[in-house]
C-alpha positions as CSV (number, residue, x, y, z in Angstrom):
1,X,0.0,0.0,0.0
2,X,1.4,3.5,-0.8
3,X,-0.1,6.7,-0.4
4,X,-0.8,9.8,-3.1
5,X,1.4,12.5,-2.2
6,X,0.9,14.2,-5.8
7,X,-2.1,14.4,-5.5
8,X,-3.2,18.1,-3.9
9,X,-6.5,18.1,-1.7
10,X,-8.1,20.9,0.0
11,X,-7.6,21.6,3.3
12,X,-9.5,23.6,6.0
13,X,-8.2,26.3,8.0
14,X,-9.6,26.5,11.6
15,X,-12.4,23.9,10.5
16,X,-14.9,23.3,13.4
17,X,-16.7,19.7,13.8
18,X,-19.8,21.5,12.8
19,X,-19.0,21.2,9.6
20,X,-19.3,17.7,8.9
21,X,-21.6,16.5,12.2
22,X,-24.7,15.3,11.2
23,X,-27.7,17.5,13.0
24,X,-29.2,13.9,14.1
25,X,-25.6,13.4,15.6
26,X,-26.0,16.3,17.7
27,X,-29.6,16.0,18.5
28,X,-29.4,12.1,19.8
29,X,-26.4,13.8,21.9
30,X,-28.8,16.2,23.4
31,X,-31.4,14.4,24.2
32,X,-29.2,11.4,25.1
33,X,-27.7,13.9,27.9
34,X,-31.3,14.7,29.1
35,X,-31.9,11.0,29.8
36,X,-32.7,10.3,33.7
37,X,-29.2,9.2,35.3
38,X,-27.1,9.6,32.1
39,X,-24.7,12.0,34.1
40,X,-24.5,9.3,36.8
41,X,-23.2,6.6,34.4
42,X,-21.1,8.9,32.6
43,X,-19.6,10.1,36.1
44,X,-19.2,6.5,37.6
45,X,-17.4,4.9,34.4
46,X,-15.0,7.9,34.1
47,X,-14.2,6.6,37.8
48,X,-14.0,3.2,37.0
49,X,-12.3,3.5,33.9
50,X,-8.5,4.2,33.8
51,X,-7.7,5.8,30.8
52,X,-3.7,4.3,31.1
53,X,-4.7,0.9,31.8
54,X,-7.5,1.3,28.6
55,X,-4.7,2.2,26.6
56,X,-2.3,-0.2,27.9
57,X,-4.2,-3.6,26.5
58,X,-3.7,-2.4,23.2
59,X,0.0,-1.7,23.4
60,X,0.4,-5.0,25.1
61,X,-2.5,-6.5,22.2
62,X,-1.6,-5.0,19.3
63,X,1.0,-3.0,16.8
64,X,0.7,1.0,17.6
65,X,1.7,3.1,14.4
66,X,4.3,5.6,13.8
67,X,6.9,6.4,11.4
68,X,8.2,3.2,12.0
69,X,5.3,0.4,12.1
70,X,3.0,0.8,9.5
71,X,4.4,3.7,7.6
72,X,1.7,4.5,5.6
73,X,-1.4,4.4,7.7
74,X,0.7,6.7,9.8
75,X,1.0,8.8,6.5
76,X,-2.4,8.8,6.0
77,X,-3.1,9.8,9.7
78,X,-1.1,12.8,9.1
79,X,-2.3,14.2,5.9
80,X,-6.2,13.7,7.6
81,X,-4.5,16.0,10.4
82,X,-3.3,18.2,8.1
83,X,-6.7,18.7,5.9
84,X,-8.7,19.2,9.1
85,X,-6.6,21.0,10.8
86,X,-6.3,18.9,13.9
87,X,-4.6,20.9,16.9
88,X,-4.2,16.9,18.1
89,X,-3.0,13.4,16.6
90,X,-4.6,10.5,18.6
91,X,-2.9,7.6,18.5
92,X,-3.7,4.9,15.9
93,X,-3.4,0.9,16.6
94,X,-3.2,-1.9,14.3
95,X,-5.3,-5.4,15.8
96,X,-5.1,-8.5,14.4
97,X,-8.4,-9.7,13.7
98,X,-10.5,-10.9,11.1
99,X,-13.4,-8.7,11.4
100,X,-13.5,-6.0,9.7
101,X,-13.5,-3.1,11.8
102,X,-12.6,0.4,13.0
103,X,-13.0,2.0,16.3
104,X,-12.4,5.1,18.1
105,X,-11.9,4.9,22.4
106,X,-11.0,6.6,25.2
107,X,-12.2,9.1,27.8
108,X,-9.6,11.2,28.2
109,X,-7.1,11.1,25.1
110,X,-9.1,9.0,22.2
111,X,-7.1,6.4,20.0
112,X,-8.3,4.9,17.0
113,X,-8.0,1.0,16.3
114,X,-8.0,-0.5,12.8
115,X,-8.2,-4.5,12.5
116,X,-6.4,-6.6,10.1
117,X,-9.4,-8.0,8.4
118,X,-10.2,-4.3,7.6
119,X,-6.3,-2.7,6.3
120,X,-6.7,-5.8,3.8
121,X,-10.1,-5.3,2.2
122,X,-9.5,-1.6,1.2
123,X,-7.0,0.2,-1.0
124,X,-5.4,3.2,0.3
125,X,-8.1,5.6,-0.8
126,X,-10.4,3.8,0.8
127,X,-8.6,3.5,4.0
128,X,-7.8,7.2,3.6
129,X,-11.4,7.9,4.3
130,X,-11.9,5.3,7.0
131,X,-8.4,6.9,8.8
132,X,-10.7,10.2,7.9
133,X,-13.6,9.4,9.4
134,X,-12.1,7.9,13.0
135,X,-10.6,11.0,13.1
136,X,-13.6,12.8,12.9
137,X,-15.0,10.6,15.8
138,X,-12.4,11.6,18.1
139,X,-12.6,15.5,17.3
140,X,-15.9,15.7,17.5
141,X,-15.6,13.9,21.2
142,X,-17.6,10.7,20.0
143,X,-14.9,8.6,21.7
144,X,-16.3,9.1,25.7
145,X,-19.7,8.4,24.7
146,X,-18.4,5.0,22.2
147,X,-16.2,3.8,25.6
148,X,-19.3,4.1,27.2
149,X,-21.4,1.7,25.3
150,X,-18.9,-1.0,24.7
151,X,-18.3,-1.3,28.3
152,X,-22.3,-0.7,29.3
153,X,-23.2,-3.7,26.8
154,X,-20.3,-5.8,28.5
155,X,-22.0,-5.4,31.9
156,X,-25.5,-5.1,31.0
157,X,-26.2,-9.1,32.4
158,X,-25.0,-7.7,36.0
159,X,-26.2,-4.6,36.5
160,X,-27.4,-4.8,40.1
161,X,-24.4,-2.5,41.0
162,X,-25.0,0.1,38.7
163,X,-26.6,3.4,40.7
164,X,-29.4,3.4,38.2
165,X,-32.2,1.2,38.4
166,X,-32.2,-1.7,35.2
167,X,-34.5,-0.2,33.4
168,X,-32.7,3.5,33.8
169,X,-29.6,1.2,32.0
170,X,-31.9,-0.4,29.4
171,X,-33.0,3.0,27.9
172,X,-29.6,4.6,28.2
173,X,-28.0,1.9,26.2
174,X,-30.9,2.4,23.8
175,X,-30.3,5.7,23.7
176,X,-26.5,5.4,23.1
177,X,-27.1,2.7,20.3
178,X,-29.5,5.3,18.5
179,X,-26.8,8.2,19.0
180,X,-24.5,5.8,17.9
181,X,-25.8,4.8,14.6
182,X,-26.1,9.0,13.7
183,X,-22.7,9.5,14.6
184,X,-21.8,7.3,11.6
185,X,-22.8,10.0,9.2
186,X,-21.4,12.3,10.9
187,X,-17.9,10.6,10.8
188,X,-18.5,9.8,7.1
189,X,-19.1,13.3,6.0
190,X,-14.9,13.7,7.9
191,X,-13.7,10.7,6.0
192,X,-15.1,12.4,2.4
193,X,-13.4,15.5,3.7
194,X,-10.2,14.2,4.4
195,X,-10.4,11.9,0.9
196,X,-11.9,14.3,-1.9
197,X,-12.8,11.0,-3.4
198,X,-16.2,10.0,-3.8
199,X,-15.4,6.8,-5.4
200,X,-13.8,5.6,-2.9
201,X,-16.4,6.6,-0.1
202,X,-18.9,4.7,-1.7
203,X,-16.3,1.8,-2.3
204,X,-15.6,1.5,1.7
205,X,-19.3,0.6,1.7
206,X,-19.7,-1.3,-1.0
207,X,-17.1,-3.8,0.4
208,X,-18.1,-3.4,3.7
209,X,-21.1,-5.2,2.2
210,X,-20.1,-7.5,-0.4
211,X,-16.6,-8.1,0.2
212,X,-13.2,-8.5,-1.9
213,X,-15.2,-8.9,-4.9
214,X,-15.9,-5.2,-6.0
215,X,-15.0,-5.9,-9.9
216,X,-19.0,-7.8,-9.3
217,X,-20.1,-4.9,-7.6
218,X,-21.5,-1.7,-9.3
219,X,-21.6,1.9,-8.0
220,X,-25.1,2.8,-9.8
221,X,-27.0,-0.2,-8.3
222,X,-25.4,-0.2,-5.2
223,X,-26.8,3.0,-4.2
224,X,-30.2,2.2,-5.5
225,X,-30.7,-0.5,-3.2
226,X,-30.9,2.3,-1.3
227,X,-33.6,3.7,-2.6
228,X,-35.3,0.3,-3.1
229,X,-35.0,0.2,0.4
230,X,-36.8,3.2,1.2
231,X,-39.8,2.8,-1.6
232,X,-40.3,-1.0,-1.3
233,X,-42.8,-2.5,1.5
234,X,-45.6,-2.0,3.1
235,X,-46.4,-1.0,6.6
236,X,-44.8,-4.5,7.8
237,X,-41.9,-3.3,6.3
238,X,-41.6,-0.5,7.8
239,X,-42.2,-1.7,11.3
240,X,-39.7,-4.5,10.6
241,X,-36.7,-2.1,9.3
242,X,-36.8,-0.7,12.8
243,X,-36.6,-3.9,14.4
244,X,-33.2,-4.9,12.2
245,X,-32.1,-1.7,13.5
246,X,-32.9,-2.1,16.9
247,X,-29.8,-3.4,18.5
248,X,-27.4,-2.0,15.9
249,X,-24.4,0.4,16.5
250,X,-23.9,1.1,12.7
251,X,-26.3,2.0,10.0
252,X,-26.4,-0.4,7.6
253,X,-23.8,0.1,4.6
254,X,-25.9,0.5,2.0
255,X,-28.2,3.3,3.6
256,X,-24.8,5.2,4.7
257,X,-23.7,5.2,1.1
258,X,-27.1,7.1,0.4
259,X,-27.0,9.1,3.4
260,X,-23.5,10.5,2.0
261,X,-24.8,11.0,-1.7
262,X,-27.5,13.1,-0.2
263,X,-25.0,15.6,1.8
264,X,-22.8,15.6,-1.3
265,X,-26.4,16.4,-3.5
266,X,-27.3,19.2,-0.9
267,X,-24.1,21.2,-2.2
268,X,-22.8,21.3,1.3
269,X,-19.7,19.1,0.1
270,X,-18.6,21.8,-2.5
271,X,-19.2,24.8,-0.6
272,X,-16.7,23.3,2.2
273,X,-14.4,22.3,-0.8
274,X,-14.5,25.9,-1.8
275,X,-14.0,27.6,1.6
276,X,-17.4,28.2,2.9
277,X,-17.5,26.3,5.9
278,X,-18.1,27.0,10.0
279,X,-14.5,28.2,12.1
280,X,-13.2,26.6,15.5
281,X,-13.2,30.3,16.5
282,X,-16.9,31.2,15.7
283,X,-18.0,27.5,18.2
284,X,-18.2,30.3,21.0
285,X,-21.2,32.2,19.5
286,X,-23.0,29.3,18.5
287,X,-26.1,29.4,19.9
288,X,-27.0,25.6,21.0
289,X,-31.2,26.5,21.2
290,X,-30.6,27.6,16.9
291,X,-28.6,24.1,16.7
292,X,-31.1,22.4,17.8
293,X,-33.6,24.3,15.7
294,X,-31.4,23.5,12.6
295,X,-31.5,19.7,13.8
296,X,-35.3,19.6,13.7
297,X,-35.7,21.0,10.6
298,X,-33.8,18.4,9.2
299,X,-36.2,15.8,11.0
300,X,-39.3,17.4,9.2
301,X,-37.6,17.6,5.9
302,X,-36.3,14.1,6.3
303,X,-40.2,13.1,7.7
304,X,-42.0,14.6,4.8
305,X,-39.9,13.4,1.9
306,X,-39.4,10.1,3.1
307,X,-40.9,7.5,1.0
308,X,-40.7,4.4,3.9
309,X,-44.5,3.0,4.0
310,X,-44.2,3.4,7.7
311,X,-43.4,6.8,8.0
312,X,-46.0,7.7,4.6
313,X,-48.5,5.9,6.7
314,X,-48.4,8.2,9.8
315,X,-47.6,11.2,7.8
316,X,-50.8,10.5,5.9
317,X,-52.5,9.5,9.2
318,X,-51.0,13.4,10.8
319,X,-53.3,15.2,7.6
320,X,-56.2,13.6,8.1
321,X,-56.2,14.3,11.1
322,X,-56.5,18.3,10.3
323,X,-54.4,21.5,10.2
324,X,-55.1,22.1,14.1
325,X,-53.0,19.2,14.8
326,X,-50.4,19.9,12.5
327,X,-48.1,17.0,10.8
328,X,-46.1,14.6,12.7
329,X,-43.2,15.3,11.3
330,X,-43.9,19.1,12.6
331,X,-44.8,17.2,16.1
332,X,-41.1,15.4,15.6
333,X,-39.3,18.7,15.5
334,X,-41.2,20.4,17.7
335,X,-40.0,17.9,20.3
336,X,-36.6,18.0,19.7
337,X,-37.0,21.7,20.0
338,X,-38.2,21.5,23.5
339,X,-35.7,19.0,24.5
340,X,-32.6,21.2,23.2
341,X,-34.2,24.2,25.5
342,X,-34.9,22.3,28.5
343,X,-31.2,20.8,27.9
344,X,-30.1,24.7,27.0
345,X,-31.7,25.8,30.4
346,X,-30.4,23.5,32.4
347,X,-26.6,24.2,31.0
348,X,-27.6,28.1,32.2
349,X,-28.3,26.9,35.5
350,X,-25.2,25.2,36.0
351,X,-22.7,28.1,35.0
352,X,-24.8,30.2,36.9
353,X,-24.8,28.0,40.1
């Protein structure tokens, strides 16, 4: 494997995670945060958990790389750095393993870890935009709430110590696995940024699917499964896409491949590419109750033009029911409004007490 220094990519000055997180990502963040007792599982794992001895497993498990181990991942690592303008490097691992898989961990100083079964299904493109999208994982601070649910689904059988009743645990985890899943995108959106290559982003999930065999696989029909997806069904299938997704972490490839052709569709992608994009040093003024806002306009938009026969159902159910009720997609955002305030107040209250 090699890497493409000839080749000149854009880079971003001063980027903020803003640009490429995902307004579900941030909403499932907020309301994840307003859960009852997420602050007291979040407090008593960062007690629990050493950091050092969390790091140490994997220098004593697997192949950490620099300059000198696995030259060109560490290449790659640097030029993601360098086109997101990362004030940090975290540390990358390599794990031997046959799954194929890439993670991002840690409380205090995040790490990224790359298995064996994954560095040998992707060319360096490809693993260009995977290096690119752990990275935006740990920037964005993804990698405290990730510990969190690897080690809450490693305890959830014996959970009579936890301060939280069982159920409290049960919807936390729930909550983490749906907050999970929208971070996905969100780290995507970094991995085309560090990239540039669109090909290849769609490639990463095109194998992630269908394996080695990519000279079977085509980019056109690939990405209208997608849309297959979406249209096909009836109200059973609608009901039974959310259970498949249920007890997932990731969305499944096919619908992130879409997911990304939409961002790149909404001109977003090129307007970053040509230097319209959000600053680290305007986060400050960002008003988190206009985030929000932003996030639940997005829900509506996504609820109206969705074509899933659950969601056309109850949309359809929400106008017959009358204006004075208003759509459910409208209900949707309103919600997450309210939970973004009540999040927003309680944020005030704590700098001012």
């Amino acid at each position: 494997m090699t890497t493409s220094p000839d080749r000149i990519r854009t880079r971003f000055p001063g980027i903020s995670t803003r640009a490429w997180e995902h307004p579900a990502d941030r909403t499932a963040l907020v309301a994840l945060r307003t859960l009852s007792g997420f602050d007291t599982v979040l407090r008593t794992l960062s007690g629990l958990l050493q950091e050092r001895q969390h790091r140490l497993l994997y220098l004593a498990t697997a192949v950490r790389v620099d300059e000198r181990q696995f030259r060109s991942l560490h290449q790659l690592r640097e030029d993601c750095v360098a086109v997101l303008d990362a004030r940090t490097t975290p540390e990358m691992f390599v794990l031997q393993s046959p799954q194929v898989n890439a993670f991002t961990i840690g409380m205090d100083q995040p790490f990224i870890v790359l298995t064996t079964g994954l560095i040998d299904l992707m060319d360096t493109e490809e693993l260009r935009f995977i290096v690119g999208h752990e990275l935006g994982h740990a920037l964005s601070g993804h990698a405290v709430y990730r510990t969190m649910l690897m080690h809450l689904l490693r305890i959830s059988a014996s959970i009579g110590w936890m301060p939280v009743g069982g159920w409290a645990l049960r919807a936390i985890v729930a909550a983490l696995m749906e907050w999970s899943r929208k971070s996905e995108l969100s780290g995507d959106r970094a991995g085309l940024l560090c990239g540039q290559d669109v090909d290849a982003s769609v490639r990463v999930h095109m194998k992630t699917a269908g394996g080695t065999w990519i000279k079977e696989m085509n980019h056109g029909a690939f990405l209208a499964q997608a849309d297959d997806y979406e249209r096909s069904g009836d109200l059973r299938d609608g009901v039974l896409k959310l259970l498949n997704l249920e007890l997932q972490s990731h969305p499944f490839s096919v619908l992130r491949a879409a997911e990304l052709r939409r961002w790149i569709q909404s001109g977003e992608y090129d307007r970053m590419l040509a230097g319209d994009y959000p600053r680290r040093d305007q986060d400050k003024n960002t008003s988190l109750t206009e985030e929000i806002k932003g996030a639940a306009r997005t829900y509506r938009t996504n609820f109206d033009q969705s074509e899933d026969p659950l969601i056309r159902t109850v949309r359809n159910l929400g106008r017959d029911v009358g204006a004075a009720v208003g759509t459910v997609g409208q209900e949707v955002g309103e919600t997450v409004s309210k939970i973004g305030k009540r999040f927003n107040d309680w944020r005030t209250g704590e700098r001012e007490n």
